[in-house]
Backbone and ligand atoms as CSV (ligand in chain L), in Angstrom:
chain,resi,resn,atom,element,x,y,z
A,1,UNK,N,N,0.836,-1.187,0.000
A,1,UNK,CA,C,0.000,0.000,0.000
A,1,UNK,C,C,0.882,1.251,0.000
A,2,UNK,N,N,0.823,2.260,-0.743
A,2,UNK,CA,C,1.534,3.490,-1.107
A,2,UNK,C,C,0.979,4.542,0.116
A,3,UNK,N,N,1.806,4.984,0.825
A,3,UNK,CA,C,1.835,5.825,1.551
A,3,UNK,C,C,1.581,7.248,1.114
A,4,UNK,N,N,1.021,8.426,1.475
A,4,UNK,CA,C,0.973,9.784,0.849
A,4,UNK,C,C,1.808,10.621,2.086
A,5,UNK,N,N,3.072,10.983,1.976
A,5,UNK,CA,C,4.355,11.648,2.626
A,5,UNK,C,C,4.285,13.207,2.668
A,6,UNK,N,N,3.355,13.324,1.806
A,6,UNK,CA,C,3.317,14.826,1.824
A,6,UNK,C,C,2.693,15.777,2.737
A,7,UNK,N,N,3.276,16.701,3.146
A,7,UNK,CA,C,2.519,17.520,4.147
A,7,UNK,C,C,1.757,18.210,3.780
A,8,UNK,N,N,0.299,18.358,4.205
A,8,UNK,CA,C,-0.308,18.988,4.156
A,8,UNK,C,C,-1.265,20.101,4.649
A,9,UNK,N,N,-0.150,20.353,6.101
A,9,UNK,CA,C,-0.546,21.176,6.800
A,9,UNK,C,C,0.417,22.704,6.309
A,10,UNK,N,N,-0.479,23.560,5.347
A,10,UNK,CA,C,0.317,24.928,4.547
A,10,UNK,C,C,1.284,25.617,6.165
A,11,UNK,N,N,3.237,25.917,5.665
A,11,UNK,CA,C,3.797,26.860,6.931
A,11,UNK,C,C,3.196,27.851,6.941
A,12,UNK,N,N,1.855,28.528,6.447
A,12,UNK,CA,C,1.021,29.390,7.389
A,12,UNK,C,C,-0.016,29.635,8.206
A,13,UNK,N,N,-0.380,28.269,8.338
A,13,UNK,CA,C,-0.870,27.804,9.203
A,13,UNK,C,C,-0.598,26.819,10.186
A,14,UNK,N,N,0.808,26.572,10.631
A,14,UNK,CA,C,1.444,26.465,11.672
A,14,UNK,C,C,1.437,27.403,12.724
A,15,UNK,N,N,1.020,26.796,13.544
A,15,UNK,CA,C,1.597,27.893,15.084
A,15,UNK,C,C,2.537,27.545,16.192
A,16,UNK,N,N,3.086,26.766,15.502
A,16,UNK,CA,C,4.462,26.507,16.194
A,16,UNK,C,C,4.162,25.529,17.761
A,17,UNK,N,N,3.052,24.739,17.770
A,17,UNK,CA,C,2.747,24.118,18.769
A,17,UNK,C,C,2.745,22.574,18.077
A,18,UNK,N,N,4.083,21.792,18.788
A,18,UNK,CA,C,3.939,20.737,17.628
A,18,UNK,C,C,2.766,19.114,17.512
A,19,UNK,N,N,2.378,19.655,19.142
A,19,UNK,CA,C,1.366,18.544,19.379
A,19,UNK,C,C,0.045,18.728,18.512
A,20,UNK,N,N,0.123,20.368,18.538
A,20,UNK,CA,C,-2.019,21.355,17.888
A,20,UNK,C,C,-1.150,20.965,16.103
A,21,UNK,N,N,-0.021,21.531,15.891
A,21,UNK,CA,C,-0.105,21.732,14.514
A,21,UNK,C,C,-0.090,19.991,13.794
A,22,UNK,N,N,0.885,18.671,14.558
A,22,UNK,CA,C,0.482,17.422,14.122
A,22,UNK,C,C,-1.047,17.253,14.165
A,23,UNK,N,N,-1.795,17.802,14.775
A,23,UNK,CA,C,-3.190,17.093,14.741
A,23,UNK,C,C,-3.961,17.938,14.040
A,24,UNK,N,N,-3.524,19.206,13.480
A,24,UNK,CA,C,-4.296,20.025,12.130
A,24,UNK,C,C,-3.709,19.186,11.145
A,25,UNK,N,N,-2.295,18.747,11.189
A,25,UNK,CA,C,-1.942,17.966,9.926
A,25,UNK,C,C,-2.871,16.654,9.822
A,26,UNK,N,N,-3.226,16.070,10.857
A,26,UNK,CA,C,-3.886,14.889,10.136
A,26,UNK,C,C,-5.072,15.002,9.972
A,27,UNK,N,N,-5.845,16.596,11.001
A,27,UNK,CA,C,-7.184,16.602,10.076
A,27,UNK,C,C,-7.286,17.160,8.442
A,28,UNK,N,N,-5.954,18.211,8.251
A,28,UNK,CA,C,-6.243,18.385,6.669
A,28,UNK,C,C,-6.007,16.950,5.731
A,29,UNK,N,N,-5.620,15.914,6.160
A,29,UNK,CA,C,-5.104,14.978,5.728
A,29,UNK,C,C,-6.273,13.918,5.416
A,30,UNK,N,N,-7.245,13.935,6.721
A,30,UNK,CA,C,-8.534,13.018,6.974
A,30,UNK,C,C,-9.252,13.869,5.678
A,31,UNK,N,N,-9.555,15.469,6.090
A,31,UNK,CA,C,-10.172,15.945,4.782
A,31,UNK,C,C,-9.927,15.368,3.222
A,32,UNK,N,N,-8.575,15.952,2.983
A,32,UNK,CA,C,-8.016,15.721,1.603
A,32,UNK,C,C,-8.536,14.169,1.227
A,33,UNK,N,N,-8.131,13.083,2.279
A,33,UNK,CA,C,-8.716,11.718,1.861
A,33,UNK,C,C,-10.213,11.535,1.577
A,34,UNK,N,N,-10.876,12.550,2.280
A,34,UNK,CA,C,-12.219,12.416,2.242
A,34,UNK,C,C,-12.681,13.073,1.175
A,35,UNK,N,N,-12.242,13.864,0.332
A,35,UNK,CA,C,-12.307,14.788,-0.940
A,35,UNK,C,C,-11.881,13.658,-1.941
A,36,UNK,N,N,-10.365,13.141,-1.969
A,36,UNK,CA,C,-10.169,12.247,-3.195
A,36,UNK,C,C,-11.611,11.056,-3.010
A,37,UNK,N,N,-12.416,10.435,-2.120
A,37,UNK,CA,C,-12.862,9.498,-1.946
A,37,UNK,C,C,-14.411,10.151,-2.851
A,38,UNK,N,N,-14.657,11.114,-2.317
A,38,UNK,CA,C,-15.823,11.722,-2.766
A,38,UNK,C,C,-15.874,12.169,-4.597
A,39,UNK,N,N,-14.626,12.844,-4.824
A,39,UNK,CA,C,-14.788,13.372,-5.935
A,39,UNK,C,C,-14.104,11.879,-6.871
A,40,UNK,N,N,-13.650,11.050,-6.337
A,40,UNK,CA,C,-13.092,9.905,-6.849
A,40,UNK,C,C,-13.702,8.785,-7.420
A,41,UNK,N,N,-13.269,7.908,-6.307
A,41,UNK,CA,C,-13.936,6.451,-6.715
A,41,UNK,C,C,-15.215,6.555,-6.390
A,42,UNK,N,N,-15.741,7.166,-5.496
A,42,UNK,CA,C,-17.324,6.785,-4.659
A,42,UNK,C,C,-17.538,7.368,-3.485
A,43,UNK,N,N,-18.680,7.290,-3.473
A,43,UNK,CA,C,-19.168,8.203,-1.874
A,43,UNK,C,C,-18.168,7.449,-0.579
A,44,UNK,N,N,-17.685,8.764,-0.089
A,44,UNK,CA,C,-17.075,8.004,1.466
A,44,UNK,C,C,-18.451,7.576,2.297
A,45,UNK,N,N,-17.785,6.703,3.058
A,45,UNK,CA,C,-18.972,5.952,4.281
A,45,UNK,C,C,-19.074,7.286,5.320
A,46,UNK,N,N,-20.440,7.562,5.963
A,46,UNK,CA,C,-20.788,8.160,6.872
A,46,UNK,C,C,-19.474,7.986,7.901
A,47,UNK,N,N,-19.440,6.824,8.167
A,47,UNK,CA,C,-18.763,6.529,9.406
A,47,UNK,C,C,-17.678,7.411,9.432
A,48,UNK,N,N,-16.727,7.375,8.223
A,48,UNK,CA,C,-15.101,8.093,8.399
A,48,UNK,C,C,-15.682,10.145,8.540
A,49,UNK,N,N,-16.781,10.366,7.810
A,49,UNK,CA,C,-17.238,12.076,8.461
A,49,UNK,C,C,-17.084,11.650,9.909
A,50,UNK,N,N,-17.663,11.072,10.169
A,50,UNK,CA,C,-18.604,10.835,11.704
A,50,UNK,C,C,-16.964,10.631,12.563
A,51,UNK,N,N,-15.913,9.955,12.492
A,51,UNK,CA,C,-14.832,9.638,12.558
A,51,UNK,C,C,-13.597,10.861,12.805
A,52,UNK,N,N,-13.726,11.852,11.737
A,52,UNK,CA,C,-13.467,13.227,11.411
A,52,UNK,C,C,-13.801,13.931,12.868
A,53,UNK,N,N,-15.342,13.934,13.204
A,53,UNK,CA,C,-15.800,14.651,13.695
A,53,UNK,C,C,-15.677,14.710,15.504
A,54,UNK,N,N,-15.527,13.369,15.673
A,54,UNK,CA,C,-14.953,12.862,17.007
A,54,UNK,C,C,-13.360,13.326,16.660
A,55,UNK,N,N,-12.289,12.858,16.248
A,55,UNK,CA,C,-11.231,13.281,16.083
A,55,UNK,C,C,-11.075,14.839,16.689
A,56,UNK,N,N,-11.972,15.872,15.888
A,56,UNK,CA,C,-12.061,17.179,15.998
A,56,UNK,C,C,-12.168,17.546,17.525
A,57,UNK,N,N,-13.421,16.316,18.096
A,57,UNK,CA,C,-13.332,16.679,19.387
A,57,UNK,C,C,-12.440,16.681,20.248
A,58,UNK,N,N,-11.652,15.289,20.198
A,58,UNK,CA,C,-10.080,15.074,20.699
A,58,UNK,C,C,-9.098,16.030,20.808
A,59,UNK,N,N,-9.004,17.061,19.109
A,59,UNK,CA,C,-8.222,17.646,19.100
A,59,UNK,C,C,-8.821,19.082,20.242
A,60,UNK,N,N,-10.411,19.478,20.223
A,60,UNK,CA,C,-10.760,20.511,21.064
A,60,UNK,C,C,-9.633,20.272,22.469
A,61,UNK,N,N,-10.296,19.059,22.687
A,61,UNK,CA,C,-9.864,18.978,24.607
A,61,UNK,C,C,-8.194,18.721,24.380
A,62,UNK,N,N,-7.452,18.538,23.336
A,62,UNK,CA,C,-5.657,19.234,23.384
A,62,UNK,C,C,-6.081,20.097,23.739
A,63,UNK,N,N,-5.878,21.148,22.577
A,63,UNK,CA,C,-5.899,22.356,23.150
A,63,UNK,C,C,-6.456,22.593,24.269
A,64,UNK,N,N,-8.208,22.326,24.737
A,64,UNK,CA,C,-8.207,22.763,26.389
A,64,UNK,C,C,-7.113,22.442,27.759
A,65,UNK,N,N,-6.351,21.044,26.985
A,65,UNK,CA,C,-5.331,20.551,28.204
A,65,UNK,C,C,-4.276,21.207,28.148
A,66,UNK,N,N,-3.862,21.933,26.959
A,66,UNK,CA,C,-2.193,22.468,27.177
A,66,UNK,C,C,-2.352,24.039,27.538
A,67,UNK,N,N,-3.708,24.220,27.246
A,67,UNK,CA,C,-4.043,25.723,28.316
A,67,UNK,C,C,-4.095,25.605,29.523
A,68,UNK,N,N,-4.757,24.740,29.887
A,68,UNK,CA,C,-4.724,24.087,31.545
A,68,UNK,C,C,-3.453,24.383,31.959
A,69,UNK,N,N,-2.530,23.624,31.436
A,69,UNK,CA,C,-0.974,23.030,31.825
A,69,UNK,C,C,-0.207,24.564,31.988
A,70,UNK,N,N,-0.349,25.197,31.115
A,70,UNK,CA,C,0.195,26.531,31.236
A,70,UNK,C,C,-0.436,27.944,32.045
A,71,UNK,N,N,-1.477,27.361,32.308
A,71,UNK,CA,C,-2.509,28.471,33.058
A,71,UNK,C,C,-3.101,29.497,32.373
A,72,UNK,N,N,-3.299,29.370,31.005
A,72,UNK,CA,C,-4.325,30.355,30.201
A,72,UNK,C,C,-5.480,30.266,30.047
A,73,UNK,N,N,-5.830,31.261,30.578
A,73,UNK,CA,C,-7.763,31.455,30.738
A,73,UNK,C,C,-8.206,30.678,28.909
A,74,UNK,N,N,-9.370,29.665,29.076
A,74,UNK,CA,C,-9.672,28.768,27.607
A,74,UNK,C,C,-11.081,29.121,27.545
A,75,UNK,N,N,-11.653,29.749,28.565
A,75,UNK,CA,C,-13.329,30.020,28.593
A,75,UNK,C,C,-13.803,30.310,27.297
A,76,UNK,N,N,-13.366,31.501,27.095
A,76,UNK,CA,C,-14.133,31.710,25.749
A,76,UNK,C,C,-13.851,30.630,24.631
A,77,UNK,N,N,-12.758,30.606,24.232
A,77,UNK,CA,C,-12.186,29.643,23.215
A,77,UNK,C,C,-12.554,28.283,23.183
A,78,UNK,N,N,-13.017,27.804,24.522
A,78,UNK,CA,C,-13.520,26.570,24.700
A,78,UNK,C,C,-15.191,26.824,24.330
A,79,UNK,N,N,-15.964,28.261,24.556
A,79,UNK,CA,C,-17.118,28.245,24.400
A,79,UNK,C,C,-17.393,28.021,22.900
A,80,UNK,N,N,-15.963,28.887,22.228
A,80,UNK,CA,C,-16.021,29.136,20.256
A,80,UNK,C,C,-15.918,27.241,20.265
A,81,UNK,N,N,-15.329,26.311,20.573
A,81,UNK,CA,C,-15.235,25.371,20.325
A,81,UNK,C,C,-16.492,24.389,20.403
A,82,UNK,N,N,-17.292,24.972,21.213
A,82,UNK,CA,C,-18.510,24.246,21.407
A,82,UNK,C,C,-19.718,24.471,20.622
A,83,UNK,N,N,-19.433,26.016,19.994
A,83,UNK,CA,C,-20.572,26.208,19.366
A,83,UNK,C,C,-20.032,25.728,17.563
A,84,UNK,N,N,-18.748,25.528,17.234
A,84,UNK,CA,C,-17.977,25.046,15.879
A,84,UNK,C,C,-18.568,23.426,16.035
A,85,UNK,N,N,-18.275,22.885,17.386
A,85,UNK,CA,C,-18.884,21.410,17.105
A,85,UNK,C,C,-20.447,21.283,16.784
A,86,UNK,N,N,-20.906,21.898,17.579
A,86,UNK,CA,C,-22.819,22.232,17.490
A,86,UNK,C,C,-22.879,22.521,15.734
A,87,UNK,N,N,-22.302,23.504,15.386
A,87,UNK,CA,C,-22.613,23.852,14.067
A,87,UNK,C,C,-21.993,23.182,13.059
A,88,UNK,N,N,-20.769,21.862,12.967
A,88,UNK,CA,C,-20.685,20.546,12.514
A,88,UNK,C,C,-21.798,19.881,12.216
A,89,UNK,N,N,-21.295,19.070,13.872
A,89,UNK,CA,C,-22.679,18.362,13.915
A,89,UNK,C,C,-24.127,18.795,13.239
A,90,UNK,N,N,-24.787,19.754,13.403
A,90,UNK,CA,C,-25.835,20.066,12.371
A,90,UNK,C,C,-25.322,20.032,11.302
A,91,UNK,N,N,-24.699,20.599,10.576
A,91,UNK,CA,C,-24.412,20.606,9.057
A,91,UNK,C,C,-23.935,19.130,8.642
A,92,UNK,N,N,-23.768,17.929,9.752
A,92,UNK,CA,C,-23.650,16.974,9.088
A,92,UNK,C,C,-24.807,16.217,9.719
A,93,UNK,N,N,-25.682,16.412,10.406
A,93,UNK,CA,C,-27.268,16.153,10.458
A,93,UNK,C,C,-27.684,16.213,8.809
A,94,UNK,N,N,-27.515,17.054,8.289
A,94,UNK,CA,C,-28.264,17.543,6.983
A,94,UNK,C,C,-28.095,16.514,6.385
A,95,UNK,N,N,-26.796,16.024,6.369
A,95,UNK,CA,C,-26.038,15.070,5.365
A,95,UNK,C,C,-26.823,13.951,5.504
A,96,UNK,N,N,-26.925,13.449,6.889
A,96,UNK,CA,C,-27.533,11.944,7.069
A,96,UNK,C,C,-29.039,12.230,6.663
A,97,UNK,N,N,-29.556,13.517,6.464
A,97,UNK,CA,C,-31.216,13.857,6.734
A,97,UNK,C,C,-31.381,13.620,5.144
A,98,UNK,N,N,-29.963,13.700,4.050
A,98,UNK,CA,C,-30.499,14.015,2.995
A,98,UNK,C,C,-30.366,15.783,2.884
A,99,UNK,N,N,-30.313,16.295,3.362
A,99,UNK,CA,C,-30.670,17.945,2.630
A,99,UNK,C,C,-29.717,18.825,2.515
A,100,UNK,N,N,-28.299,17.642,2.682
A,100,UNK,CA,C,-27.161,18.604,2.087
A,100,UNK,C,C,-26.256,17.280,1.758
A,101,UNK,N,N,-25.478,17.990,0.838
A,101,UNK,CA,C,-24.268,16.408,0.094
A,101,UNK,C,C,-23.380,16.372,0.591
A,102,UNK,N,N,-22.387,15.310,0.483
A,102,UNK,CA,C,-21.030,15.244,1.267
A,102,UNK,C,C,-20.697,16.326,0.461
A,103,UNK,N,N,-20.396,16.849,-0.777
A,103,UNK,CA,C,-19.605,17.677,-1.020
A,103,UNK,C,C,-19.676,19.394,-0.794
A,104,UNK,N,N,-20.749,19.057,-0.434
A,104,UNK,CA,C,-21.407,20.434,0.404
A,104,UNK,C,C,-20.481,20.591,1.697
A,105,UNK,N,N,-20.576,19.653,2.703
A,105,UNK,CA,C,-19.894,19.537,3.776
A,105,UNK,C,C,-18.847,19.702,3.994
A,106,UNK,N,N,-18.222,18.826,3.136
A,106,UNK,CA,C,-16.499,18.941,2.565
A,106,UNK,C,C,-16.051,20.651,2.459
A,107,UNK,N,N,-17.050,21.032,1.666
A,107,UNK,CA,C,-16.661,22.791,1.205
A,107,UNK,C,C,-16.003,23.168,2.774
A,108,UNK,N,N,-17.354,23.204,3.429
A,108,UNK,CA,C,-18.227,23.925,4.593
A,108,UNK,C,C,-16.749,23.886,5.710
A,109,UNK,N,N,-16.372,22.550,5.618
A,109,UNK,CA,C,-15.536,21.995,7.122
A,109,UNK,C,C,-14.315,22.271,6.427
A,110,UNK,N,N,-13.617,22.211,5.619
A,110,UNK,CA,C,-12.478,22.719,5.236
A,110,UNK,C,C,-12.320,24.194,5.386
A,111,UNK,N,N,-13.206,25.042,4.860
A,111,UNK,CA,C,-13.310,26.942,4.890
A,111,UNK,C,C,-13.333,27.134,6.615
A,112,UNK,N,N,-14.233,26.185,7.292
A,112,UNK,CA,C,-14.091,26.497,8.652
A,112,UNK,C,C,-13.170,26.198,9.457
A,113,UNK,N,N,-12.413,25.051,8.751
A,113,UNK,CA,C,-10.862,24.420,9.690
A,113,UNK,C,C,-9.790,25.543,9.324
A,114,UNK,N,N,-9.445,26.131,8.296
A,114,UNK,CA,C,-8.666,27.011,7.734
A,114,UNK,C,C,-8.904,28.374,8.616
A,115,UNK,N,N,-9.781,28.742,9.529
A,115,UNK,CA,C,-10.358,29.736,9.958
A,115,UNK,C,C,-10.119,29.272,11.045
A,116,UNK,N,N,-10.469,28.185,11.474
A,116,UNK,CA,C,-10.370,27.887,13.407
A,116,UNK,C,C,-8.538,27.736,13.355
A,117,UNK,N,N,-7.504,27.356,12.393
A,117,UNK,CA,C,-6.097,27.575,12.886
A,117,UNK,C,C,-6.060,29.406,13.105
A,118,UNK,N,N,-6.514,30.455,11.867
A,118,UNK,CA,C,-6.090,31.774,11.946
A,118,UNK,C,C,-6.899,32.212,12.783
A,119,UNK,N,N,-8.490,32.115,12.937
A,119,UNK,CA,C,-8.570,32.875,13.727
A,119,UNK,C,C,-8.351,32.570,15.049
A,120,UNK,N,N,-8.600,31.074,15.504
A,120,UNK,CA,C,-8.620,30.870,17.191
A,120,UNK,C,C,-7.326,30.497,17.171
A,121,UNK,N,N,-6.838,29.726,16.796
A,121,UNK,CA,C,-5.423,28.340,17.359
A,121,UNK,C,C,-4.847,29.536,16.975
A,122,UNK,N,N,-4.137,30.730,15.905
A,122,UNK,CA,C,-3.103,31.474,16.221
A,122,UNK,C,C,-3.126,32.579,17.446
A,123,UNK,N,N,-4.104,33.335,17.535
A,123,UNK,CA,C,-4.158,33.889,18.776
A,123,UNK,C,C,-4.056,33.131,19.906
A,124,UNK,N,N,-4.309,31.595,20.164
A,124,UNK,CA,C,-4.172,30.947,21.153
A,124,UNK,C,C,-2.425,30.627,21.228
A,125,UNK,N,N,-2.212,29.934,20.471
A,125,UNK,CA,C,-0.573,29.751,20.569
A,125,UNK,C,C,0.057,31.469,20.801
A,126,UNK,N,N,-0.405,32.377,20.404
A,126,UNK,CA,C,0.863,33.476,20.843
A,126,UNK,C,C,1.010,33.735,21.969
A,127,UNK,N,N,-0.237,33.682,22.780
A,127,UNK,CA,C,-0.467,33.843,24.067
A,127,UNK,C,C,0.464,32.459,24.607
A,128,UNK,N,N,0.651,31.074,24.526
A,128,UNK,CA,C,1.041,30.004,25.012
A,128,UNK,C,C,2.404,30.686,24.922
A,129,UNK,N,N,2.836,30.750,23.962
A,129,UNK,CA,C,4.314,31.114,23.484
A,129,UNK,C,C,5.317,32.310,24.488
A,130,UNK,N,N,3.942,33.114,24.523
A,130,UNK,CA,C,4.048,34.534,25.528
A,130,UNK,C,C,4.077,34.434,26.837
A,131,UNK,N,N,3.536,32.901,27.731
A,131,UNK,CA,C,3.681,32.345,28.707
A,131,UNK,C,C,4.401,31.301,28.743
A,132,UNK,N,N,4.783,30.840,27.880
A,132,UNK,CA,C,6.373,30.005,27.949
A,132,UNK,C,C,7.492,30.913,28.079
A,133,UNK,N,N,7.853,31.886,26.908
A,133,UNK,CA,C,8.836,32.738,27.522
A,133,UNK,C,C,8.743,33.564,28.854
A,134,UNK,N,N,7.819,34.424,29.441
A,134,UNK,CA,C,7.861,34.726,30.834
A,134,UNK,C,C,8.127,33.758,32.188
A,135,UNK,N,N,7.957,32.219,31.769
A,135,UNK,CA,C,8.121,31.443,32.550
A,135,UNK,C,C,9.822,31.050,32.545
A,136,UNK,N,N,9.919,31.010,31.209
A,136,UNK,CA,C,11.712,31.387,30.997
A,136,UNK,C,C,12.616,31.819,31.847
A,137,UNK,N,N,11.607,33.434,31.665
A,137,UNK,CA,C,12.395,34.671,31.949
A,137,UNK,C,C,13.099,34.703,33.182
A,138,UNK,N,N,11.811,33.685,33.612
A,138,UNK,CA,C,11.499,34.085,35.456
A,138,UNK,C,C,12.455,33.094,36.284
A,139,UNK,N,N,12.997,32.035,35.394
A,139,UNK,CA,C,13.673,30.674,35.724
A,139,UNK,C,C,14.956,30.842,36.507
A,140,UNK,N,N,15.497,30.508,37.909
A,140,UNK,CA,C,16.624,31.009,38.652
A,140,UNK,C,C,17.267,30.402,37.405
A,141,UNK,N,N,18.802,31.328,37.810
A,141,UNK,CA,C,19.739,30.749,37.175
A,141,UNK,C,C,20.711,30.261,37.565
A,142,UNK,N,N,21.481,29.343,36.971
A,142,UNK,CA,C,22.389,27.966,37.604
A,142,UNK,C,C,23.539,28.814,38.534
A,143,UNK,N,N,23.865,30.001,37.670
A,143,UNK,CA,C,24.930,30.750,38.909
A,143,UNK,C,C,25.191,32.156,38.108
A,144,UNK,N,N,25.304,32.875,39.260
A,144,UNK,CA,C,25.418,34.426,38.404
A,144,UNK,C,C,26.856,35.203,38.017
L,1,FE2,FE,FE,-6.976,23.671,16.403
Protein backbone atom coordinates (compact mmCIF):
# COMPACT_ATOMS: atom_id res chain seq x y z
CA UNK A 1 0.00 0.00 0.00
CA UNK A 2 1.53 3.49 -1.11
CA UNK A 3 1.84 5.82 1.55
CA UNK A 4 0.97 9.78 0.85
CA UNK A 5 4.36 11.65 2.63
CA UNK A 6 3.32 14.83 1.82
CA UNK A 7 2.52 17.52 4.15
CA UNK A 8 -0.31 18.99 4.16
CA UNK A 9 -0.55 21.18 6.80
CA UNK A 10 0.32 24.93 4.55
CA UNK A 11 3.80 26.86 6.93
CA UNK A 12 1.02 29.39 7.39
CA UNK A 13 -0.87 27.80 9.20
CA UNK A 14 1.44 26.47 11.67
CA UNK A 15 1.60 27.89 15.08
CA UNK A 16 4.46 26.51 16.19
CA UNK A 17 2.75 24.12 18.77
CA UNK A 18 3.94 20.74 17.63
CA UNK A 19 1.37 18.54 19.38
CA UNK A 20 -2.02 21.36 17.89
CA UNK A 21 -0.10 21.73 14.51
CA UNK A 22 0.48 17.42 14.12
CA UNK A 23 -3.19 17.09 14.74
CA UNK A 24 -4.30 20.03 12.13
CA UNK A 25 -1.94 17.97 9.93
CA UNK A 26 -3.89 14.89 10.14
CA UNK A 27 -7.18 16.60 10.08
CA UNK A 28 -6.24 18.39 6.67
CA UNK A 29 -5.10 14.98 5.73
CA UNK A 30 -8.53 13.02 6.97
CA UNK A 31 -10.17 15.95 4.78
CA UNK A 32 -8.02 15.72 1.60
CA UNK A 33 -8.72 11.72 1.86
CA UNK A 34 -12.22 12.42 2.24
CA UNK A 35 -12.31 14.79 -0.94
CA UNK A 36 -10.17 12.25 -3.20
CA UNK A 37 -12.86 9.50 -1.95
CA UNK A 38 -15.82 11.72 -2.77
CA UNK A 39 -14.79 13.37 -5.93
CA UNK A 40 -13.09 9.90 -6.85
CA UNK A 41 -13.94 6.45 -6.72
CA UNK A 42 -17.32 6.78 -4.66
CA UNK A 43 -19.17 8.20 -1.87
CA UNK A 44 -17.08 8.00 1.47
CA UNK A 45 -18.97 5.95 4.28
CA UNK A 46 -20.79 8.16 6.87
CA UNK A 47 -18.76 6.53 9.41
CA UNK A 48 -15.10 8.09 8.40
CA UNK A 49 -17.24 12.08 8.46
CA UNK A 50 -18.60 10.84 11.70
CA UNK A 51 -14.83 9.64 12.56
CA UNK A 52 -13.47 13.23 11.41
CA UNK A 53 -15.80 14.65 13.70
CA UNK A 54 -14.95 12.86 17.01
CA UNK A 55 -11.23 13.28 16.08
CA UNK A 56 -12.06 17.18 16.00
CA UNK A 57 -13.33 16.68 19.39
CA UNK A 58 -10.08 15.07 20.70
CA UNK A 59 -8.22 17.65 19.10
CA UNK A 60 -10.76 20.51 21.06
CA UNK A 61 -9.86 18.98 24.61
CA UNK A 62 -5.66 19.23 23.38
CA UNK A 63 -5.90 22.36 23.15
CA UNK A 64 -8.21 22.76 26.39
CA UNK A 65 -5.33 20.55 28.20
CA UNK A 66 -2.19 22.47 27.18
CA UNK A 67 -4.04 25.72 28.32
CA UNK A 68 -4.72 24.09 31.54
CA UNK A 69 -0.97 23.03 31.82
CA UNK A 70 0.19 26.53 31.24
CA UNK A 71 -2.51 28.47 33.06
CA UNK A 72 -4.32 30.35 30.20
CA UNK A 73 -7.76 31.46 30.74
CA UNK A 74 -9.67 28.77 27.61
CA UNK A 75 -13.33 30.02 28.59
CA UNK A 76 -14.13 31.71 25.75
CA UNK A 77 -12.19 29.64 23.22
CA UNK A 78 -13.52 26.57 24.70
CA UNK A 79 -17.12 28.24 24.40
CA UNK A 80 -16.02 29.14 20.26
CA UNK A 81 -15.24 25.37 20.33
CA UNK A 82 -18.51 24.25 21.41
CA UNK A 83 -20.57 26.21 19.37
CA UNK A 84 -17.98 25.05 15.88
CA UNK A 85 -18.88 21.41 17.10
CA UNK A 86 -22.82 22.23 17.49
CA UNK A 87 -22.61 23.85 14.07
CA UNK A 88 -20.69 20.55 12.51
CA UNK A 89 -22.68 18.36 13.92
CA UNK A 90 -25.84 20.07 12.37
CA UNK A 91 -24.41 20.61 9.06
CA UNK A 92 -23.65 16.97 9.09
CA UNK A 93 -27.27 16.15 10.46
CA UNK A 94 -28.26 17.54 6.98
CA UNK A 95 -26.04 15.07 5.36
CA UNK A 96 -27.53 11.94 7.07
CA UNK A 97 -31.22 13.86 6.73
CA UNK A 98 -30.50 14.01 3.00
CA UNK A 99 -30.67 17.95 2.63
CA UNK A 100 -27.16 18.60 2.09
CA UNK A 101 -24.27 16.41 0.09
CA UNK A 102 -21.03 15.24 1.27
CA UNK A 103 -19.61 17.68 -1.02
CA UNK A 104 -21.41 20.43 0.40
CA UNK A 105 -19.89 19.54 3.78
CA UNK A 106 -16.50 18.94 2.57
CA UNK A 107 -16.66 22.79 1.21
CA UNK A 108 -18.23 23.93 4.59
CA UNK A 109 -15.54 21.99 7.12
CA UNK A 110 -12.48 22.72 5.24
CA UNK A 111 -13.31 26.94 4.89
CA UNK A 112 -14.09 26.50 8.65
CA UNK A 113 -10.86 24.42 9.69
CA UNK A 114 -8.67 27.01 7.73
CA UNK A 115 -10.36 29.74 9.96
CA UNK A 116 -10.37 27.89 13.41
CA UNK A 117 -6.10 27.58 12.89
CA UNK A 118 -6.09 31.77 11.95
CA UNK A 119 -8.57 32.88 13.73
CA UNK A 120 -8.62 30.87 17.19
CA UNK A 121 -5.42 28.34 17.36
CA UNK A 122 -3.10 31.47 16.22
CA UNK A 123 -4.16 33.89 18.78
CA UNK A 124 -4.17 30.95 21.15
CA UNK A 125 -0.57 29.75 20.57
CA UNK A 126 0.86 33.48 20.84
CA UNK A 127 -0.47 33.84 24.07
CA UNK A 128 1.04 30.00 25.01
CA UNK A 129 4.31 31.11 23.48
CA UNK A 130 4.05 34.53 25.53
CA UNK A 131 3.68 32.35 28.71
CA UNK A 132 6.37 30.00 27.95
CA UNK A 133 8.84 32.74 27.52
CA UNK A 134 7.86 34.73 30.83
CA UNK A 135 8.12 31.44 32.55
CA UNK A 136 11.71 31.39 31.00
CA UNK A 137 12.40 34.67 31.95
CA UNK A 138 11.50 34.09 35.46
CA UNK A 139 13.67 30.67 35.72
CA UNK A 140 16.62 31.01 38.65
CA UNK A 141 19.74 30.75 37.18
CA UNK A 142 22.39 27.97 37.60
CA UNK A 143 24.93 30.75 38.91
CA UNK A 144 25.42 34.43 38.40
FE1 LIG B 1 -6.98 23.67 16.40
Amino acid sequence: METNTAVMLPEALSIGLPEIDAQHESIFRCIESLKAICYGSGPASLEEFENLLEYLKYHFASEERLAGEVGVDFLDHATVHRKNLLALRRAFSEVQGGMRDLHSFLRYIEYWFERHITDEDKPFAATIHARQATARDNSPAACS
